[in-house]
C-alpha positions in Angstrom: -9.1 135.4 22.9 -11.3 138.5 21.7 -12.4 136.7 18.6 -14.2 134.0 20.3 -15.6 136.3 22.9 -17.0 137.9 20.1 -18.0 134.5 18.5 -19.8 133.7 21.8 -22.0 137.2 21.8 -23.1 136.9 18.2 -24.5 133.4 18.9 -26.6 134.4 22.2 -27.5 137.3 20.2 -29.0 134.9 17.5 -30.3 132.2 19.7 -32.3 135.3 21.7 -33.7 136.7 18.3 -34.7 133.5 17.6 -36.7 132.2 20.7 -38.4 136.0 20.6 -39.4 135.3 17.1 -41.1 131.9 17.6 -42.7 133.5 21.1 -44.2 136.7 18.5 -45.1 134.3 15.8 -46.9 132.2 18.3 -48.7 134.9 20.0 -49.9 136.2 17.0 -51.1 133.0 15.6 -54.9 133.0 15.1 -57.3 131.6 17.1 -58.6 128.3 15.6 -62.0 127.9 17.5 -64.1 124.6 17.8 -67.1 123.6 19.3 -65.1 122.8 23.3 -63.8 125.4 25.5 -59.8 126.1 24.7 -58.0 128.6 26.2 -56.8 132.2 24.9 -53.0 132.4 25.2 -51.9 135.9 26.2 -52.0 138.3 23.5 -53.4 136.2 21.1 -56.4 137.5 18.9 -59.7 136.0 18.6 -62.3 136.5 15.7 -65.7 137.5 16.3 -68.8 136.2 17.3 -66.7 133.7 19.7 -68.3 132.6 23.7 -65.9 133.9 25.3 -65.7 133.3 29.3 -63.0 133.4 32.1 -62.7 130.0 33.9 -62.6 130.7 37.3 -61.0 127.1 38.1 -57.4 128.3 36.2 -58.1 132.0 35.7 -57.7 131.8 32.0 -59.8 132.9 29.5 -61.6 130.3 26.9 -63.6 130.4 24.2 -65.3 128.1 21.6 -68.2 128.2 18.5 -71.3 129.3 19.6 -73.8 126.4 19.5 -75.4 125.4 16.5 -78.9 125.6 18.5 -78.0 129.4 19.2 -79.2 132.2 17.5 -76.7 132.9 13.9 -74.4 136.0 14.8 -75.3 139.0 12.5 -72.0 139.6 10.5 -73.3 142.9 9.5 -71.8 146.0 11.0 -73.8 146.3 14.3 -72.4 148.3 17.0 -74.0 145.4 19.1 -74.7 141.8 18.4 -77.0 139.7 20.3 -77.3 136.0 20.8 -80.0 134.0 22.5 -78.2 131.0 24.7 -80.0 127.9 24.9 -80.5 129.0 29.5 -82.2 132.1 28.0 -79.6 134.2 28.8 -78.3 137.0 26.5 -74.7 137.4 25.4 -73.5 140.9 24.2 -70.9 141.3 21.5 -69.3 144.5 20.9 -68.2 144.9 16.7 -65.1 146.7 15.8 -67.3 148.4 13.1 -69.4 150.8 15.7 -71.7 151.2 12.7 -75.3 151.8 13.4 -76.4 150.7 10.1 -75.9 147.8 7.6 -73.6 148.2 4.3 -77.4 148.8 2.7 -78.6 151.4 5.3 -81.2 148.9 6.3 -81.5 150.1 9.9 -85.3 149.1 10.0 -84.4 145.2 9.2 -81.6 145.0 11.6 -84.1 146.4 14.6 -86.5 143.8 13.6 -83.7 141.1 13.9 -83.0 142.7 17.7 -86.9 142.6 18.6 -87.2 138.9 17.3 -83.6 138.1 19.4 -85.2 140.1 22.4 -89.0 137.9 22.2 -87.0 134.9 21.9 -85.0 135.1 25.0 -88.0 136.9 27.1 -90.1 133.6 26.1 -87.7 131.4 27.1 -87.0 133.1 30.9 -91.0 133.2 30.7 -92.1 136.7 30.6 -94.8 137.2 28.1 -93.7 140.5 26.7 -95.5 141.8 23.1 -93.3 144.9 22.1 -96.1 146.1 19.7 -98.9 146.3 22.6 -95.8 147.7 24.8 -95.0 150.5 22.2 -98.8 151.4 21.4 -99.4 151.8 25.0 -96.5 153.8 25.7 -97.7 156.0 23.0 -100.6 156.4 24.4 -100.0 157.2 28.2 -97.2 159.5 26.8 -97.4 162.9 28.2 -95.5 165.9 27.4 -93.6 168.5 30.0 -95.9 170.6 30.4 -98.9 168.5 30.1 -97.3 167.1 33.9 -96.6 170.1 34.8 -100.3 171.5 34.0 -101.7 168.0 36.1 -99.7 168.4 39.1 -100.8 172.2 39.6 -103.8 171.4 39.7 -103.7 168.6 41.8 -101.6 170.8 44.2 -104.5 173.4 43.9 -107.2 170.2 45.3 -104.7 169.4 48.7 -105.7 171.2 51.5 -103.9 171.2 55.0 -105.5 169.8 58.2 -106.3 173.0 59.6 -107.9 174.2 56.5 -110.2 171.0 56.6 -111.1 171.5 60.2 -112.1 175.4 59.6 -114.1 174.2 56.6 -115.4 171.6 58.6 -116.5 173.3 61.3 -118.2 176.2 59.1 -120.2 173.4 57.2 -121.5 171.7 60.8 -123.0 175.2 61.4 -124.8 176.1 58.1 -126.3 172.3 58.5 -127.7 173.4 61.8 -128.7 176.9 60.3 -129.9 176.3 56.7 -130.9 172.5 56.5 -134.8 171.8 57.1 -134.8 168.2 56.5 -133.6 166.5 60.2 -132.6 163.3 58.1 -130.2 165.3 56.2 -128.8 167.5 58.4 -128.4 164.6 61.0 -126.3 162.7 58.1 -124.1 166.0 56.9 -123.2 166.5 60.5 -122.4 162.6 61.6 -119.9 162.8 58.4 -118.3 165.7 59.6 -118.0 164.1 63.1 -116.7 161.2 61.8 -113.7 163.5 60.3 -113.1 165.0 63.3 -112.6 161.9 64.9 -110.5 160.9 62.8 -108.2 164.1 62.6 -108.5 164.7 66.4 -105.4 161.9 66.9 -103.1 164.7 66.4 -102.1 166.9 68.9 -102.1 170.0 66.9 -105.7 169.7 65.4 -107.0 169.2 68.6 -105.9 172.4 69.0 -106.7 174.6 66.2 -110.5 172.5 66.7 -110.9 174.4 70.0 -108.9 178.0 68.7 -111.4 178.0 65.8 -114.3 177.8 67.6 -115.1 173.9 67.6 -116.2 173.0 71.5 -118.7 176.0 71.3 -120.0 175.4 67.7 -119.9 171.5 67.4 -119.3 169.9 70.7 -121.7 172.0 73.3 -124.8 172.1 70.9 -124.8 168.8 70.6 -124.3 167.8 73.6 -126.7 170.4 75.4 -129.4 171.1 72.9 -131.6 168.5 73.0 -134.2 170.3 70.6 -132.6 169.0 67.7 -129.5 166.5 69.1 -129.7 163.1 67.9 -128.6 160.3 69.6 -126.1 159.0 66.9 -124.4 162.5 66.8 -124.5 162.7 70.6 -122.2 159.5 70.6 -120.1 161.0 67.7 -119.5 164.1 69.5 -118.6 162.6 72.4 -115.7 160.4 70.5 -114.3 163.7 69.1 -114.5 164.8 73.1 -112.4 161.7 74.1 -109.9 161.7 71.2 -109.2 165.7 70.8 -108.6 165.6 75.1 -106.9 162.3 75.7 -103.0 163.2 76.5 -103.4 166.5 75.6 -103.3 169.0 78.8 -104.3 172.3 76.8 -107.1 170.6 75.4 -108.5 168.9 78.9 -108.0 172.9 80.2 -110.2 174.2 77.4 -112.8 171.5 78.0 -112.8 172.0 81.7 -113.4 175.5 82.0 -116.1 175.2 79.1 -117.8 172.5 82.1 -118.3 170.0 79.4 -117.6 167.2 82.8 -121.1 168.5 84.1 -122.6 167.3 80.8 -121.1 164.3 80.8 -121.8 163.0 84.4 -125.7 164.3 83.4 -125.1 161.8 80.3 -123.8 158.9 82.7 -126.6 159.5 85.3 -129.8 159.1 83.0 -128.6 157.5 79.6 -129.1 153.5 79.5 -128.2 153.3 76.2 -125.0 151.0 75.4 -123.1 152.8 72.9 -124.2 156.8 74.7 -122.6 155.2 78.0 -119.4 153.8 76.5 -118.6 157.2 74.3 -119.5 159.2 77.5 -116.9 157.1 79.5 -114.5 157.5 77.0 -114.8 161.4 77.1 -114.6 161.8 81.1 -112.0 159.1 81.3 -110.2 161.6 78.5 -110.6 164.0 80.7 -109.7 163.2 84.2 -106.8 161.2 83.4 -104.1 163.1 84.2 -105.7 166.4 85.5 -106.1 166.2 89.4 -107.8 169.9 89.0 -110.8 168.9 87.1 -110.7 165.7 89.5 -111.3 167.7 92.7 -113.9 169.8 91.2 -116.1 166.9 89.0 -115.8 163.9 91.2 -116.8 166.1 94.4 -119.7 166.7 93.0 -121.6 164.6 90.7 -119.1 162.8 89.2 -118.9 160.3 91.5 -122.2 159.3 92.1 -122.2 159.1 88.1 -119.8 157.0 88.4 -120.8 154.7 90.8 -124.5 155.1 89.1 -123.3 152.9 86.2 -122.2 150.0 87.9 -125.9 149.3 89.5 -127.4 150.3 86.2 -129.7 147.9 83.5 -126.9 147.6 80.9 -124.2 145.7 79.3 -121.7 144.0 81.9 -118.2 145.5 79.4 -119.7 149.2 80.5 -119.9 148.6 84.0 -116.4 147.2 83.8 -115.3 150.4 82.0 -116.7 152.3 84.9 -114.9 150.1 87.4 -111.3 150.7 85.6 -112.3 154.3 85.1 -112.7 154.3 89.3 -109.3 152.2 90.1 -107.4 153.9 87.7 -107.7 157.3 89.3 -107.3 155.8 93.0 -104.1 154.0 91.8 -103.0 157.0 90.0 -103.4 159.0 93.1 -101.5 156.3 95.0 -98.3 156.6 92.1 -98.0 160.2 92.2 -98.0 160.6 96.0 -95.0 158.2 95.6 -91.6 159.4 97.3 -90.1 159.5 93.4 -92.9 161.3 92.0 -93.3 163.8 94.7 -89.4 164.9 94.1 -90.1 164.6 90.5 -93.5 166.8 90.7 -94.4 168.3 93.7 -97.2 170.5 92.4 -98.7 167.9 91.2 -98.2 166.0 94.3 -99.6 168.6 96.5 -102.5 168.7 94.0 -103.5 164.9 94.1 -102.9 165.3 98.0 -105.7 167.4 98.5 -107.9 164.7 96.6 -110.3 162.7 98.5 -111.4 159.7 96.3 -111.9 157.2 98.2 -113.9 159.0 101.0 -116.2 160.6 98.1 -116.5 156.4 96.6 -117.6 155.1 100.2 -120.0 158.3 100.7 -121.8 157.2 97.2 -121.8 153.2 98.7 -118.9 152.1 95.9 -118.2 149.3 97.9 -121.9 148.0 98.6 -122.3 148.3 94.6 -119.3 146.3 93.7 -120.1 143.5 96.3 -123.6 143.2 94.8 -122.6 143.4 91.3 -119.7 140.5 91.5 -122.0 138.5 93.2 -125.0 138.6 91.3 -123.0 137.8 88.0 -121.7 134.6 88.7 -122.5 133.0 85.3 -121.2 136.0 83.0 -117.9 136.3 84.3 -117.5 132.3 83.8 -118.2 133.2 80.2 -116.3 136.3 80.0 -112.6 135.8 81.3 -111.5 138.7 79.8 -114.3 140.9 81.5 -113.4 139.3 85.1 -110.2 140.5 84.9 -111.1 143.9 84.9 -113.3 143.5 87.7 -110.4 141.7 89.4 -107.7 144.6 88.9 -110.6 147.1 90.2 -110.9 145.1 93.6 -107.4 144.6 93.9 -106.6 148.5 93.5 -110.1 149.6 95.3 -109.2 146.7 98.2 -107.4 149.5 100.8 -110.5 151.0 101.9 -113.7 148.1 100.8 -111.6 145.6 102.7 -113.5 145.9 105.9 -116.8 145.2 104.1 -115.7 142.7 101.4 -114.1 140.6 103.5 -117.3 140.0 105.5 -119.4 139.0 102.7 -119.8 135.9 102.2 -121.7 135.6 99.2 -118.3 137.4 97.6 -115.9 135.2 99.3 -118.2 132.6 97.5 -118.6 133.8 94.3 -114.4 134.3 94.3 -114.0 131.1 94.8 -115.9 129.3 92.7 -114.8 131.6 90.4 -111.0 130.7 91.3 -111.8 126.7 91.2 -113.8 126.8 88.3 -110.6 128.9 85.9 -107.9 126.4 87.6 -109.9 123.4 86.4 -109.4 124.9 82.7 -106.7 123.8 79.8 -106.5 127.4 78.5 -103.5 129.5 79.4 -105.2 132.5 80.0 -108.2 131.1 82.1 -105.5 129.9 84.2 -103.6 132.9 84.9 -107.4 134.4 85.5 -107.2 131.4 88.3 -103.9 132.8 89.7 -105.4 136.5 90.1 -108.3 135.2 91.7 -106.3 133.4 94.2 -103.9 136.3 95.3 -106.8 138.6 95.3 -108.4 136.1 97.8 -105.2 135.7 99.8 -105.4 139.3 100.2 -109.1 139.9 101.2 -109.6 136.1 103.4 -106.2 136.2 104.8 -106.9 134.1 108.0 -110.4 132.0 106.5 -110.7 128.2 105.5 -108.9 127.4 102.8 -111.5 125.2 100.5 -113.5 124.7 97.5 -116.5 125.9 97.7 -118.7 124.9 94.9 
């Protein structure tokens, strides 16, 4: 009974031996490779210069002959091979041999063979690539550590901050006054350094430093005031550094304030009829104001509103009378906001402040409303021309309308004028002349609540 138990072990023993010898002699038979994709069996060795590629289909990886349209594989001992597929594409083939150099130490052969490989494949993905123009120029722009570090020093030595700008800045305005004898000159070195001011004035900060270092009494003020020597251009340029360095900018409107800038200004509104000198002067008391129910109280009550109210009866462009109309609503509705039960709990300083303003009394004592009447009347034509311009006129009545009601709405040249206006814009195909249309008609709903309703033409 042992003895053929023992017979039975020695022949599973063999059968074993043998299955695991056919298994290793199969696994390390060598890959015979042909010109179709067959697969790789586990553990089995491949030669080189094989495309090799996993299928993604089964997992398994395949190889075959490179084409006969594909570049030769270099059989020499390169630590990298490269072949150029027919799609352009490279294929990189790592060599056992590492070796860096051919059995003939022809490195400078072999690097030719890799440029030739690498212009091959960048013509055929299209680039246009000439390694000898690429090298000679790399040579050329090459620049050492130092030589870098020597450039960018210097260039650090040209920046200059903002505030270093604005001091030079306004040192050079003076000397131009001081030194230069030819007007021409002087009135082109100054209106350059305006012009930078404007432009750096958008920034709370330089705004500023522009009025610590001097700038309102050296730049601003003489232009403004002195009229020896002030040109108009300048006067206009200064005036746009005014509006930009104070708009939303509290510490800045103080400064200008109490340097009574608003005096020169509403002296600049009252006499200038000049286009561009009335829109820049605008832009500086609108700058101003805004915001600041102190230098409200103390301009408008005096001059400012009569200057005001002095540009919408004046000889000049219809867009600058409209300016002057939203300059004058904006402050009555902004009045009407802060006085608001929210704002008041929010602000009452400010509240008390705006309380104490009287706007609207000061626009009726200067005849605001008589001045409006006549000048939406009397240009009919232009605002059927100029939608875009009627609608400021329209938000100005609309927000001007609590205390010009009683007048407006017996005028029947305006009640007229509104609705042909009105008839005309809702007769229109454009979008926007109709939503013009609908403005018109709620701002004549509001003034003509109980009159006829009907075209007047």
């Amino acid at each position: 009974m042992k003895f053929c138990t023992f017979l039975i072990l020695i022949g599973l023993i063999q059968t074993t031996w043998t299955k695991e010898a056919k298994e290793t002699k199969k696994n390390h038979t060598t890959f015979v490779a042909t010109h179709e994709w067959q697969e790789i069996e586990e553990g089995q060795g491949i030669p080189q210069g094989l495309h090799v590629r996993i299928n993604l289909q089964t997992g398994k990886k395949e190889a075959k002959l490179l084409d006969e349209s594909q570049e030769e594989y270099d059989k020499d001992n390169e630590h990298i091979q490269r072949a150029v597929h027919k799609d352009g594409a490279l294929s990189i083939l790592p060599d056992d041999n590492g070796g860096n150099e051919d059995e003939d130490g022809d490195s400078n052969g072999k690097a030719k063979k890799k440029i030739k490989h690498l212009d091959e494949a960048f013509k055929r993905i299209g680039i246009d690539y000439d390694p000898e123009e690429g090298g000679t120029k790399a040579k050329r722009e090459f620049r050492s550590y130092e030589e870098l570090k020597k450039t960018f020093e210097g260039m650090r030595k040209a920046f200059k901050s903002d505030a270093e700008i604005i001091i030079q800045f306004i040192e050079e305005f003076r000397n131009a006054t001081k030194e230069s004898k030819d007007a021409d000159a002087r009135i082109k070195i100054q209106t350059q350094i305006l012009e930078s001011f404007n432009y750096l004035m958008s920034q709370y900060d330089n705004a500023l430093l522009f009025v610590e270092q001097g700038g309102l009494d050296h730049v601003i003020l003489p232009t403004l005031v002195n009229v020896s020597y002030t040109h108009v251009g300048l006067k206009v340029e200064a005036m746009r550094v005014l509006g930009a360095m104070s708009q939303n900018n509290p510490k800045v409107q103080i400064k200008v304030y109490e340097r009574n800038v608003g005096s020169h200004l509403t002296q600049i509104l009252m006499t200038s009829t000049r286009t561009e000198e009335l829109s820049t002067a605008l832009y500086a008391f609108s700058s101003l104001l805004r915001k600041f129910p102190h230098a409200q109280q103390r301009i408008l009550s005096t001059s400012g509103t009569q200057a005001l109210v002095s540009v919408l009866s004046k000889d000049c462009d219809l867009k600058i009378k409209a300016k002057a109309a939203t300059l004058i609503s904006d402050i009555v509705l902004e009045k009407e906001l802060v006085l608001s039960k929210s704002t008041v709990d929010d602000d009452p300083l400010a509240a008390a402040q705006y309380a104490e303003l009287s706007f609207p009394e000061w626009l009726q004592a200067n005849s605001y409303c008589e001045t409006m009447d006549a000048l939406v009347t009397s240009n009919l034509y232009d605002f059927l021309e100029a939608p875009d311009i009627l609608e400021y006129f329209i938000h100005s009545l609309a927000n001007t309308k609590s205390f010009c009601s009683l007048l407006w709405s017996q005028s029947p040249q305006l009640r007229h004028v509104l609705l042909t206006l009105r008839n005309r814009y809702s007769q229109s195909e454009d979008e926007y002349r109709l939503e013009i249309s609908q403005l018109l008609n709620k701002l004549i709903d509001q003034l003509y609540p109980e009159t006829v309703r009907h075209d007047e033409f």
